[in-house]
MARROLO-185857 format. One line per field, with one value per residue (C-alpha): residue number from 0; x negated, y, z. Coordinates in nm, 3 decimals. Example, Ala and Ser with C-alpha at 12.3 -4.5 7.8 and 13.67 -1.06 7.14 Angstrom:
2
num	(0 1)
X	(-1.230 -1.367)
Y	(-0.450 -0.106)
Z	(0.780 0.714)
This chain:
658
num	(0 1 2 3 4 5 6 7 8 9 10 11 12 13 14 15 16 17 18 19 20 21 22 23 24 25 26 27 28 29 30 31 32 33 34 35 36 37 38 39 40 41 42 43 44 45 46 47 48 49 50 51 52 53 54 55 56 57 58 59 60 61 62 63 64 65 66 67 68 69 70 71 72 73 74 75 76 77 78 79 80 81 82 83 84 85 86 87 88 89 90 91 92 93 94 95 96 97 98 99 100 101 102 103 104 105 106 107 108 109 110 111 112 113 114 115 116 117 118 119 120 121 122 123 124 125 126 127 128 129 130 131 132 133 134 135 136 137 138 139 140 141 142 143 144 145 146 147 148 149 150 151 152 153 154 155 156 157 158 159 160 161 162 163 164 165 166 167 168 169 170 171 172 173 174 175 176 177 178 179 180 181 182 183 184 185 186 187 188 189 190 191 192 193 194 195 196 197 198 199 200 201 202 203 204 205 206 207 208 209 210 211 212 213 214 215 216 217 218 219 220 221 222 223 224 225 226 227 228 229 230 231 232 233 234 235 236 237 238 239 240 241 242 243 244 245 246 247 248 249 250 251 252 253 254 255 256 257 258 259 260 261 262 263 264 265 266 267 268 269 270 271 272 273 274 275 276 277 278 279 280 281 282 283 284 285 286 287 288 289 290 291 292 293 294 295 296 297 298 299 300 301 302 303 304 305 306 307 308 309 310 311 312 313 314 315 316 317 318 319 320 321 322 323 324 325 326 327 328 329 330 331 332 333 334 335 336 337 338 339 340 341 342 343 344 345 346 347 348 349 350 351 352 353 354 355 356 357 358 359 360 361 362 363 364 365 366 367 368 369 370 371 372 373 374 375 376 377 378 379 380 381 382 383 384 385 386 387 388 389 390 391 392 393 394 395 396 397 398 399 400 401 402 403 404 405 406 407 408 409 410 411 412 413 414 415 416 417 418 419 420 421 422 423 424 425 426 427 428 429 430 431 432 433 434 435 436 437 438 439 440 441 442 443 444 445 446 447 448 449 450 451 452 453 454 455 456 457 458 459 460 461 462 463 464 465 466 467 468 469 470 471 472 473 474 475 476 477 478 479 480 481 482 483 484 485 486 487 488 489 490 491 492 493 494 495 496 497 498 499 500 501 502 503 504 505 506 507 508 509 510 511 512 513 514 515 516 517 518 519 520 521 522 523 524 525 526 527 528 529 530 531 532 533 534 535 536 537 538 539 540 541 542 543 544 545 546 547 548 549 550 551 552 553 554 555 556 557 558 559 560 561 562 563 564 565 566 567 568 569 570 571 572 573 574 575 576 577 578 579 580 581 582 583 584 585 586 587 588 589 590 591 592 593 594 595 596 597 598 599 600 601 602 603 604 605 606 607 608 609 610 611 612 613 614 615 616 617 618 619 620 621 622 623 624 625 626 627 628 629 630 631 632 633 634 635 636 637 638 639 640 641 642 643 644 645 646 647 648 649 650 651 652 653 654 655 656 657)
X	(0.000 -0.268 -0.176 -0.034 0.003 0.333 0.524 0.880 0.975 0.882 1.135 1.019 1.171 1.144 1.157 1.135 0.950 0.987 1.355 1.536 1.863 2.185 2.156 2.180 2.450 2.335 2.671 2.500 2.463 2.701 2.905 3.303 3.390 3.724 3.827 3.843 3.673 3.635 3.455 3.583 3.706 3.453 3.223 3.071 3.254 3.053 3.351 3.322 3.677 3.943 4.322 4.138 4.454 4.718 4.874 4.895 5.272 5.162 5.009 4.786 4.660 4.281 4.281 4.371 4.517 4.503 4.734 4.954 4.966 5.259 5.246 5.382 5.436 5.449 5.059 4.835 4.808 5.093 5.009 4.890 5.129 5.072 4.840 4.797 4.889 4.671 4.811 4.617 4.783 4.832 4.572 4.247 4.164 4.416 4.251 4.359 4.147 4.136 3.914 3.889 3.726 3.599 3.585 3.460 3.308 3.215 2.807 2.553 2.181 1.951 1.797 1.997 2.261 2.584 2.848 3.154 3.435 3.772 4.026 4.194 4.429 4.463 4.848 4.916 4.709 4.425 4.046 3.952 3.724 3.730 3.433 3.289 3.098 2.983 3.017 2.905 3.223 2.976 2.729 2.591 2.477 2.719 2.797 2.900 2.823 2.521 2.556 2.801 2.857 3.126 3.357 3.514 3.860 3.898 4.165 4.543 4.494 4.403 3.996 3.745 3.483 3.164 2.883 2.582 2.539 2.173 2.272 2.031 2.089 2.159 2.519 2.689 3.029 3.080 3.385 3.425 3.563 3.741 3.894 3.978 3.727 3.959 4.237 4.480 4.346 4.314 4.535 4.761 4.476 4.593 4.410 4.369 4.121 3.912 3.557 3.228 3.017 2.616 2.415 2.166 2.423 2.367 2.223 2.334 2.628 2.885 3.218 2.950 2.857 2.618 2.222 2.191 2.531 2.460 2.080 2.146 2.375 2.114 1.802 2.080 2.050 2.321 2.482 2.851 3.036 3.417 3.648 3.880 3.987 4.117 4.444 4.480 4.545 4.843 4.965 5.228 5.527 5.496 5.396 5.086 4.993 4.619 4.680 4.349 4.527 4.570 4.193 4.064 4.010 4.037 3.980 4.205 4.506 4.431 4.710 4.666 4.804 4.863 4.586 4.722 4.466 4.587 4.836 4.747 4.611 4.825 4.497 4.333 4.538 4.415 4.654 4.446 4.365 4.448 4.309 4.256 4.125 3.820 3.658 3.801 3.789 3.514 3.299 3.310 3.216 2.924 2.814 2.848 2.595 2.382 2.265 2.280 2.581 2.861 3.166 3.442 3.798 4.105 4.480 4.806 4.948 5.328 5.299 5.276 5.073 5.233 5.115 5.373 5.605 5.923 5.896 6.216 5.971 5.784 5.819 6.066 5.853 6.112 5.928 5.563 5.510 5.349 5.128 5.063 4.972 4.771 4.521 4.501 4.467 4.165 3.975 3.953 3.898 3.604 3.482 3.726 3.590 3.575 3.843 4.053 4.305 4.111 3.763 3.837 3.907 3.603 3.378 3.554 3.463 3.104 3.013 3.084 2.898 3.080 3.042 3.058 3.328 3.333 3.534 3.909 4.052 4.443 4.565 4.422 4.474 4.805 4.970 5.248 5.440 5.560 5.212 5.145 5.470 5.331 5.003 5.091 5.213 4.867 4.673 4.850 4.845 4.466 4.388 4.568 4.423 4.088 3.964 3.603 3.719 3.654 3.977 3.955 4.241 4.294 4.352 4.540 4.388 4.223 4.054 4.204 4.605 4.832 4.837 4.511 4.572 4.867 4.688 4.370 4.548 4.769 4.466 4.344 4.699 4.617 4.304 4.124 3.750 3.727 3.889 3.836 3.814 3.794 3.654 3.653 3.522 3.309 2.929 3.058 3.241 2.992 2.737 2.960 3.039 2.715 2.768 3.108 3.033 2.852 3.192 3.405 3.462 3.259 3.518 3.747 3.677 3.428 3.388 3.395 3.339 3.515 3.517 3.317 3.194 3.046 3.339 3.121 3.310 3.490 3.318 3.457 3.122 2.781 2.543 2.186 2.355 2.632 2.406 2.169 2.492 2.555 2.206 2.256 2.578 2.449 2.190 2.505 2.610 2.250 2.272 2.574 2.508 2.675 3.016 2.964 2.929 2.932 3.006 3.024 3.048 3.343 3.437 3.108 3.111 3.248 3.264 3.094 3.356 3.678 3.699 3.979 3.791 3.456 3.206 3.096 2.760 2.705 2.780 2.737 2.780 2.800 2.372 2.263 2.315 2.275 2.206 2.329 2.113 2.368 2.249 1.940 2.026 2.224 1.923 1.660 1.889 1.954 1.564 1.477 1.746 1.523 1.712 1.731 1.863 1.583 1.664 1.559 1.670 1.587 1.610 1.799 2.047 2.128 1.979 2.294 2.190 2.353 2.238 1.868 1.809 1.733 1.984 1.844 1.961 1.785 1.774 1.487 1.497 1.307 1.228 1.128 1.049 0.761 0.687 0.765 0.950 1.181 1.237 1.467 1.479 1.735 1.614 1.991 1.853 1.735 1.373 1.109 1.095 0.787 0.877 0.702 0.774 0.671 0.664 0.677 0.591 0.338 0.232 -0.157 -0.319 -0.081 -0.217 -0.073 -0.182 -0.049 0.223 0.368 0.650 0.877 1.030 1.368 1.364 1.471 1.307 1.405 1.522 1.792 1.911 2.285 2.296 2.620 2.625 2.752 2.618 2.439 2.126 2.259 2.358 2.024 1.795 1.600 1.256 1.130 0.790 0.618 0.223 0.021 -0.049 -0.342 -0.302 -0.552 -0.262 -0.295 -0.181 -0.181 -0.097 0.189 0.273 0.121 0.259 0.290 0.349 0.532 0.649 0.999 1.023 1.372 1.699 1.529 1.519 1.240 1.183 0.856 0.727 0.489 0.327 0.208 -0.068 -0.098)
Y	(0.000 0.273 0.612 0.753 1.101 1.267 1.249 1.380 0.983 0.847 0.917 1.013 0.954 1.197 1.097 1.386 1.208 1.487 1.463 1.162 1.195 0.985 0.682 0.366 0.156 -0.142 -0.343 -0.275 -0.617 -0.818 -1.153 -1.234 -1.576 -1.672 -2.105 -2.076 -2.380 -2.557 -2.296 -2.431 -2.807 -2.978 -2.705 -2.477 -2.659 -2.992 -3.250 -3.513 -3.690 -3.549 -3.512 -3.662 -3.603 -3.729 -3.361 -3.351 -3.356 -3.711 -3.827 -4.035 -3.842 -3.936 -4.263 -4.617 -4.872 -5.244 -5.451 -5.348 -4.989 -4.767 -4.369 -4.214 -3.859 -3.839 -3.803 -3.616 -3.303 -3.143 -2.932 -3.280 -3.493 -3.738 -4.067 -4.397 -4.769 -5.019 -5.374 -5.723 -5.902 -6.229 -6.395 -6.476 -6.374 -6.052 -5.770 -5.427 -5.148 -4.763 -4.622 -4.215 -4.108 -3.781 -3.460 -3.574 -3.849 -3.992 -3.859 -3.978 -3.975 -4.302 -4.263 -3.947 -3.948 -3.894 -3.829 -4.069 -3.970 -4.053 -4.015 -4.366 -4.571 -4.955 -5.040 -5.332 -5.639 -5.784 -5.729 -5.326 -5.434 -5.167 -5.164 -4.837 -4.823 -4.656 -4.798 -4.785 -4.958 -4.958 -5.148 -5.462 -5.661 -5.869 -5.596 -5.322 -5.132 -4.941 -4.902 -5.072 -5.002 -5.130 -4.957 -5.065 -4.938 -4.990 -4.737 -4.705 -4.372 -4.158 -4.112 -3.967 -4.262 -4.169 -4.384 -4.198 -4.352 -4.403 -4.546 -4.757 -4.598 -4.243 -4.258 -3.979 -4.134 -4.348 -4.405 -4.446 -4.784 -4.850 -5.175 -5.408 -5.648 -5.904 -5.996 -6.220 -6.143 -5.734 -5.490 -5.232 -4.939 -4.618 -4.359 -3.991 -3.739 -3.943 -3.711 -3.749 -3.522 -3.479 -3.464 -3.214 -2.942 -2.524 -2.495 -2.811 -2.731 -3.053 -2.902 -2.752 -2.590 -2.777 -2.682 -2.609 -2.385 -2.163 -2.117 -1.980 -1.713 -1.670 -1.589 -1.314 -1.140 -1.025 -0.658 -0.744 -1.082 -1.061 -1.323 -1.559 -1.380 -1.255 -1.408 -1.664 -1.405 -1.328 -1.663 -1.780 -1.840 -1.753 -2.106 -2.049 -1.747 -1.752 -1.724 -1.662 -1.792 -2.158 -2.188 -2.161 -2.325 -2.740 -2.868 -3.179 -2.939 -2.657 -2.697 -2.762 -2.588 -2.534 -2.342 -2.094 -2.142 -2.534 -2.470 -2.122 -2.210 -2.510 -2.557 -2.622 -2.779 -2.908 -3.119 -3.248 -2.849 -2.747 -2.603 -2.802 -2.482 -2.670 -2.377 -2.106 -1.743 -1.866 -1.974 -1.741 -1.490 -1.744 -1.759 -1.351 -1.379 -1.574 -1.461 -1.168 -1.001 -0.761 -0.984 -0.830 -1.031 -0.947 -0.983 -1.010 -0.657 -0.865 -0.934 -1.243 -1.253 -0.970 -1.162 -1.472 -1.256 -0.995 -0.715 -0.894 -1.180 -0.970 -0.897 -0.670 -0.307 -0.326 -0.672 -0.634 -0.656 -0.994 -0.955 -0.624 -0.772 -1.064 -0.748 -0.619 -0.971 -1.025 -0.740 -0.938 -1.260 -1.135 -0.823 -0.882 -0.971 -1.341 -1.232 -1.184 -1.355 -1.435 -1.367 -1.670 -1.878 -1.744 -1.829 -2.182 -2.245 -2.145 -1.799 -1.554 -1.275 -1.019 -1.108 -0.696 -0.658 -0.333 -0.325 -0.523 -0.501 -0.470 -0.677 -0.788 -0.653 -0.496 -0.218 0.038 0.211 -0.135 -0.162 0.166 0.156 -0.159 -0.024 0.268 0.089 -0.108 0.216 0.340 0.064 0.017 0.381 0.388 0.056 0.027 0.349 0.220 -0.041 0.075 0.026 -0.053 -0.037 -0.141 -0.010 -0.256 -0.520 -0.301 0.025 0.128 0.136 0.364 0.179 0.263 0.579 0.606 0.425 0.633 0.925 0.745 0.596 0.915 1.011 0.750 0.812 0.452 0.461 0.282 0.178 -0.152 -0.145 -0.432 -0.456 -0.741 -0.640 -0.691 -0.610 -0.244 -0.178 -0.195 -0.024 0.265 0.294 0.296 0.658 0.589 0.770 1.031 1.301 1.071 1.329 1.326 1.446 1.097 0.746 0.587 0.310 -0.031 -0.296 -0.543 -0.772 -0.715 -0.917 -0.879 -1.122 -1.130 -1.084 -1.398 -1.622 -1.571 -1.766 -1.694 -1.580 -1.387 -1.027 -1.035 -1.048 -0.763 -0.538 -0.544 -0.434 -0.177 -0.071 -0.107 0.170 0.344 0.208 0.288 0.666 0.715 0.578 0.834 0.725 0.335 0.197 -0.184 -0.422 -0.767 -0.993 -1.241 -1.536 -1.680 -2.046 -2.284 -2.674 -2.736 -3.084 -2.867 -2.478 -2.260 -1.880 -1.821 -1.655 -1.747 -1.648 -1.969 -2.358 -2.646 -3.021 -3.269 -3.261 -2.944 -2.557 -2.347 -2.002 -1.823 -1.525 -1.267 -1.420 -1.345 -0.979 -0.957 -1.087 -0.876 -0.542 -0.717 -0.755 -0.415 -0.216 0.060 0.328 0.626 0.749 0.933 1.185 1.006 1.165 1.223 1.599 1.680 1.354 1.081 0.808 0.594 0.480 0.792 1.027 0.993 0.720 0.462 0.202 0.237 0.267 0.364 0.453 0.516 0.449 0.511 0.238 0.450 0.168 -0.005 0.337 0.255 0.404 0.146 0.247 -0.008 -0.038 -0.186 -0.212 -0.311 -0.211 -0.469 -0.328 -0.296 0.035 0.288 0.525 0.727 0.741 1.110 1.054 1.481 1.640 1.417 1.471 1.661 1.381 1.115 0.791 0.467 0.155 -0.049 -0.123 -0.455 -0.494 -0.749 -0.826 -1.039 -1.137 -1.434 -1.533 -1.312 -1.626 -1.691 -1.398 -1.393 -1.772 -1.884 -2.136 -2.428 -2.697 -2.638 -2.573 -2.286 -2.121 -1.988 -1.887 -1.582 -1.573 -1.350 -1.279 -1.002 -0.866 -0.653 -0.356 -0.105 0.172 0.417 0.695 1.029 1.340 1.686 1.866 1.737 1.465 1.127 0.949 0.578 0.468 0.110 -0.072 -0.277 -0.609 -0.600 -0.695 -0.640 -0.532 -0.438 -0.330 -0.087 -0.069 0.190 0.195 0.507 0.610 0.942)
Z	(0.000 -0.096 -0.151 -0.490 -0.628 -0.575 -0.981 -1.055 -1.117 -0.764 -0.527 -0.169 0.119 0.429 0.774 1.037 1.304 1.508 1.526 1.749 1.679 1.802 2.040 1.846 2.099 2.240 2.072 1.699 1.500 1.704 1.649 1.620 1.704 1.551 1.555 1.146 0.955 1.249 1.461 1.767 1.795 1.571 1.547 1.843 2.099 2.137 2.275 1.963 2.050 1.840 2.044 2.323 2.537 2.298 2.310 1.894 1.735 1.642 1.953 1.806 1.528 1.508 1.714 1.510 1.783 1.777 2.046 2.285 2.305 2.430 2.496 2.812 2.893 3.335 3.322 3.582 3.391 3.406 3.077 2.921 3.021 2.750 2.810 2.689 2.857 2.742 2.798 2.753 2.441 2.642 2.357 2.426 2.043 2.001 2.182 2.283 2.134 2.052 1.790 1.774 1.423 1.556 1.353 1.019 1.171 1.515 1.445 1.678 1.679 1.726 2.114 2.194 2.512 2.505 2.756 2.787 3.042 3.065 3.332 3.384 3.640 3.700 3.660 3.812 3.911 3.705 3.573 3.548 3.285 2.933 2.691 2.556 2.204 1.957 1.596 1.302 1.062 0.742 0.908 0.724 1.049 1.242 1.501 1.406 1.752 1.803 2.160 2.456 2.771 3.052 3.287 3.564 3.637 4.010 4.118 4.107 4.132 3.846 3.855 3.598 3.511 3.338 3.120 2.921 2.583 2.409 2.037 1.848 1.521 1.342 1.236 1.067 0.999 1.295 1.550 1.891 2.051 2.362 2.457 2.702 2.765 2.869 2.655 2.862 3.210 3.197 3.374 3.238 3.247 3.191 2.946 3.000 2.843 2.668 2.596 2.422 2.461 2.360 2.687 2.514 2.525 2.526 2.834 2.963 3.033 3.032 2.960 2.663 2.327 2.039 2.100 1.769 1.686 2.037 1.995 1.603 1.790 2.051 1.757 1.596 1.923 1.939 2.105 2.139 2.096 1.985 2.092 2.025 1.707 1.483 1.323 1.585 1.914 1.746 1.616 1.391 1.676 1.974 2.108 1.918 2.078 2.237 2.573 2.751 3.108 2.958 2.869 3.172 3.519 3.503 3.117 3.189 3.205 2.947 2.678 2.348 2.075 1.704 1.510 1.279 1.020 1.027 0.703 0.571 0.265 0.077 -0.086 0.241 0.419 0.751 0.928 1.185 1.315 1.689 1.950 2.259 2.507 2.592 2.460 2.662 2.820 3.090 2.849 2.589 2.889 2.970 2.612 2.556 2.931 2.827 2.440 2.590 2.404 2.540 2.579 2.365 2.427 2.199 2.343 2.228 2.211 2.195 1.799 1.576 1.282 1.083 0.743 0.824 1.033 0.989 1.240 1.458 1.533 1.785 2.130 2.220 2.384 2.672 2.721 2.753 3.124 3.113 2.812 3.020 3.313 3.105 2.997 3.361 3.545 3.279 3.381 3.743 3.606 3.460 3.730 4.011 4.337 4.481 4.711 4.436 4.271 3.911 4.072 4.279 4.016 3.828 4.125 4.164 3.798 3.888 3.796 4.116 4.027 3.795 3.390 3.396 3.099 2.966 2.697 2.597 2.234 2.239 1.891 1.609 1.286 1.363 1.188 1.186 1.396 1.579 1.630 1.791 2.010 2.178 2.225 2.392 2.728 2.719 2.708 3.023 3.212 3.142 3.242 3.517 3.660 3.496 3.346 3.333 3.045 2.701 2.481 2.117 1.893 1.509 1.205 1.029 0.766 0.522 0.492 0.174 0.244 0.358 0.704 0.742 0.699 0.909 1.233 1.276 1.369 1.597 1.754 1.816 1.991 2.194 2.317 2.278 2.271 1.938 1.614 1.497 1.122 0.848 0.507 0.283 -0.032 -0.364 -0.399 -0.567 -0.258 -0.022 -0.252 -0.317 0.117 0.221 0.263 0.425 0.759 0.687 0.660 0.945 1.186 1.503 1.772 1.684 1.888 1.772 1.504 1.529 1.220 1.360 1.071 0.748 0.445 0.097 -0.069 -0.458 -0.771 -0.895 -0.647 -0.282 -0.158 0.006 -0.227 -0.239 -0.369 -0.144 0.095 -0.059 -0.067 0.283 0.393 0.179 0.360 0.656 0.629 0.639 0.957 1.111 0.972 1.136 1.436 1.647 1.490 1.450 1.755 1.715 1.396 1.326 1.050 0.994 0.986 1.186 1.172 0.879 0.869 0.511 0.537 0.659 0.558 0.501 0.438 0.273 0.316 0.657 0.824 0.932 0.795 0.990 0.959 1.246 1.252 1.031 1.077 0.762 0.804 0.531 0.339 0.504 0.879 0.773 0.697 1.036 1.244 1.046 1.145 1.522 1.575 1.403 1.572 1.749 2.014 1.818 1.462 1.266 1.020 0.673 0.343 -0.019 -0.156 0.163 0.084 0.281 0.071 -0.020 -0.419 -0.555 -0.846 -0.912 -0.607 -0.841 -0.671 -0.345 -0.007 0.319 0.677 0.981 1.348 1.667 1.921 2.213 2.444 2.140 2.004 1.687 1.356 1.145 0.797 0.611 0.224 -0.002 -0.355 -0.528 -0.925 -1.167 -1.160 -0.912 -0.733 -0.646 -0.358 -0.093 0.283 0.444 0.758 0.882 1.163 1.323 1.633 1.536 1.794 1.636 1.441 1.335 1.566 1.284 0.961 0.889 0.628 0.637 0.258 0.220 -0.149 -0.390 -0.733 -1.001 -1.176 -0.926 -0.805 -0.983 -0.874 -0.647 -0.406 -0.507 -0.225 0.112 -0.052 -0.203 0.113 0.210 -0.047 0.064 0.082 0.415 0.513 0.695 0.611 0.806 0.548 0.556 0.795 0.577 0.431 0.277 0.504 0.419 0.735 0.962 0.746 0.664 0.301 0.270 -0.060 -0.200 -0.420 -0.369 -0.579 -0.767 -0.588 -0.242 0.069 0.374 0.687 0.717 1.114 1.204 1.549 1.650 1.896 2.032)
């Protein structure tokens, strides 16, 4: 990166180094978690039994049953009534047996452990005896099981029994086995909550997430995490409403319900989609805790999903106390005192310390004045009882509709602290936004980007330049950070076996996670963030691909704690691009300690290239160099000078000693 003379066709790039502008919000480059594609069940969530309480419509939807089998519904949990009574055939060749085929597969790794539990009774006189294995049904040796294991049923009371599994074999498409071992001998045993789950959890948690799923939100370092949604807070019918009360406390009794992503799409359909609550309110606070992210809930503001919904489906204003008092008796599940009603239950479930909530979304993607009329006794209440919680409010589905338009000034009526907005759009979009917030008006709440994703022309799928457009927008979202205060992409997670919505930052199958080229952006602007905004323009312009910016887009930052100045680069043209970087008004005694670039790229060749398979999903290139420190200053002001391969983007750091 040596110096070059100043011409009319290299665009420069001033940074006033002497200027540290706005306070970039620790809740930039955050995360929403929303149980689409299997984020949840099958996905983050690591419980491998699918309706492991026999709470599905079909009560044995996932398990295949061989023998004497009958379902009863006066179980222990009284929000899962539903178990199974195994009985002994009376044939000393026709056994009893249950087989669970997992979410796309019962997969289990050769020498790993795994966690069997089930809650179970003896009924009646007999041999407690049940067998526990995992199998392997396309296995060409005589027995099919790749690992055994015996449990002894020795109560008539209801009991939780436990075994750790160590397979002898790798199998992606296996099943789990339960049976009695005993045919004509056995007792009635009773069958409750029947879980699998990896020992090797997040943190080790046993009511846990995957390693692998949790640690790839951990790298992202995240500022705020967003939870449970998205679509599925507000819910098709009101028995699908998330309710955050029924996901927490014992996981025996959380409820299961219907998922509304289940039968959105007829294309997609996915029949065997619901949402057991294992995966609830305490641990999405514990998650949020412990990758470090602000937890951000979202609550029913009394609406279902206004997509699949007439406005006479919702709840009635004159209604709302209990959804009201839902949002109030949150804030003390999560802050409240051990003394208190929630706290307690916090602390029984193991966390009494404070998870310090700060901030509590009311609705989704709501609009209109129904909206706005609901909202308004949520604001109150909140102020009056919690005025230290941030309240964020939305601004219906799209930022380009008349109910956008109508909602931001009612927002600002109201007095929340931010307004969540969404964009879904094409590479053009985001290209011709990056200057979005430059003219938003300062005195309004602040922004939040609640959901956002480059959605390419004709394709609807990860790719390299969708990814490339939305560093370029988010320059835009650094420049202005003064009016965005937090954003996250969306939809995070996606089952590459069982998806409804794509794009997706993040594909999984039962043993792989795929980060996508537009995680890789996300975590490049999470790990780059810096404190400040610097002042960084081009002829006095923000530098947003305009007239005469040769396609590209950029933005500077402070980090006061490293001492160090971020520049980021998008190169969106065809061509490579020369450019300078003044960096004015130097401190006299000031030099640079040191300059590394960082350079996401992709080989010319492929660049235009969709993704068609999991090998598609992530094809950026990223590597960082140490560059020459040895610039050319004339007074004040020290030029760096590079070159940007084509369809690019970096991130410049400059250390400074004074």
């Amino acid at each position: 990166m040596a110096a070059i003379s100043a011409t009319a066709d290299v665009p420069a790039f001033d940074v006033r180094c002497d200027k540290v502008g706005a306070e970039i919000a620790p809740t930039m480059y955050g995360i929403f978690f929303e149980d689409i594609n299997y984020g949840a069940d099958g996905g983050l969530y690591a419980e491998m039994v699918k309706n492991r309480s026999f709470e599905f419509p079909q009560t044995l939807m996932g398990w295949n049953t061989i023998g004497d089998i009958s379902v009863r519904d006066d179980g222990p949990f009284p929000r899962n009534p539903h178990y199974l009574r195994m009985s002994p055939t009376g044939h000393r060749e026709k056994r009893t047996v249950i087989e669970n085929e997992g979410f796309f597969g019962v997969s289990f790794e050769k020498d790993k452990e795994y966690r069997f539990s089930l809650w179970a009774r003896k009924a009646g006189d007999g041999k407690g005896e049940m067998r526990i294995e995992l199998c392997d049904p396309s296995s060409a040796s005589d027995n099919t099981a790749m690992v055994s294991a015996q449990l002894d049923i020795d109560s008539p009371d209801w009991k939780k029994y436990t075994v750790i599994l160590k397979p002898s074999a790798t199998v992606e498409d296996g099943t789990l086995r339960i049976y009695l071992v005993d045919p004509v001998k056995s007792a009635d045993i009773d069958v409750e909550h029947v879980s699998l789950f990896p020992v090797d959890t997040w943190r080790g948690h046993e009511n846990g997430l995957r390693a692998d799923m949790a640690g790839a939100l951990y790298d992202l370092h995240p500022g705020v995490f967003r939870f449970p949604g998205g679509c599925i807070v507000e819910g098709t019918r009101p028995a699908d409403r998330y309710q955050w009360k029924n996901t927490v406390g014992p996981v025996e009794n959380r409820p299961t319900i219907a998922n509304r992503w289940a039968d959105t799409f007829p294309s997609r359909l996915a029949p065997d989609y619901y949402q057991s609550g294992g995966l609830g309110f305490y641990e999405y606070f514990q998650l949020a805790e412990e990758i470090g992210a602000e937890p951000l809930p979202v609550l029913n503001v009394g609406m279902l999903c206004q997509y699949q919904n007439t406005p006479d489906a919702h709840v009635p204003v004159d209604s709302l106390d209990c959804y009201v008092r839902d949002a109030l008796d949150l804030v003390e599940f999560a802050n409240g005192d051990t003394l208190s009603t929630w706290g307690a239950l916090r602390a029984s479930m193991g966390h009494p310390a404070s998870f310090n909530l700060k901030y509590v979304a009311i609705g989704n993607e709501q609009w209109g004045s129904e909206y706005v009329e609901r909202l308004e006794p949520f604001v109150k209440a909140m102020r009056k009882a919690h005025p230290e919680i941030n309240i964020i409010g939305s601004s219906g589905p799209g930022v380009d509709d008349p109910k956008f338009d109508y909602l931001w000034p009612e927002m600002t009526r109201l007095g929340v602290d931010l307004v969540d907005e969404h964009y879904y759009r094409n590479e053009d979009w985001f290209l011709a936004n990056a200057a979005r917030y430059d003219a938003y008006d300062r005195k309004r709440p602040k922004v939040f980007a609640g959901e956002y994703a480059c959605h390419p022309k004709g394709q609807k799928r990860n790719n390299y330049t969708g990814a490339l457009s939305e560093a370029a927008f988010m320059t835009g979202l650094e420049r202005n950070a003064d009016v965005v205060n937090m954003c996250t992409y969306a939809p995070l997670f996606a089952n590459v076996n069982g998806w409804q919505w794509r794009p997706d930052l993040i594909w999984v199958d039962n043993f792989k996670v795929i980060p996508t080229d537009s995680y890789e952006i996300q975590r490049l602007y999470s790990l780059n963030k810096g404190t400040n905004v610097v002042p960084l323009t081009m002829d006095g312009r923000p530098v947003a691909g305009g007239d005469g910016q040769q396609g590209l887009y950029a933005s500077a930052v402070y980090d006061k704690d490293a001492g160090t100045y971020i520049v980021k680069v998008a190169n969106t043209s065809l061509e490579p691009r020369d450019f300078k970087i003044n960096m004015m008004r130097l401190p006299k005694k000031a030099s640079w300690s040191g300059v590394t670039r960082t350079l996401f790229t992709r080989a010319a060749e492929s660049i235009n290239a969709a993704a068609g398979s999991t090998d598609d999903l992530h094809t950026s290139v990223i590597s960082t160099e140490s560059l020459p420190t040895d610039f050319s200053r004339k007074g004040s002001t020290d030029t760096f000078s590079s070159t940007l391969p084509a369809r690019s983007f970096a991130i410049y750091r400059y250390s400074i000693s004074r």
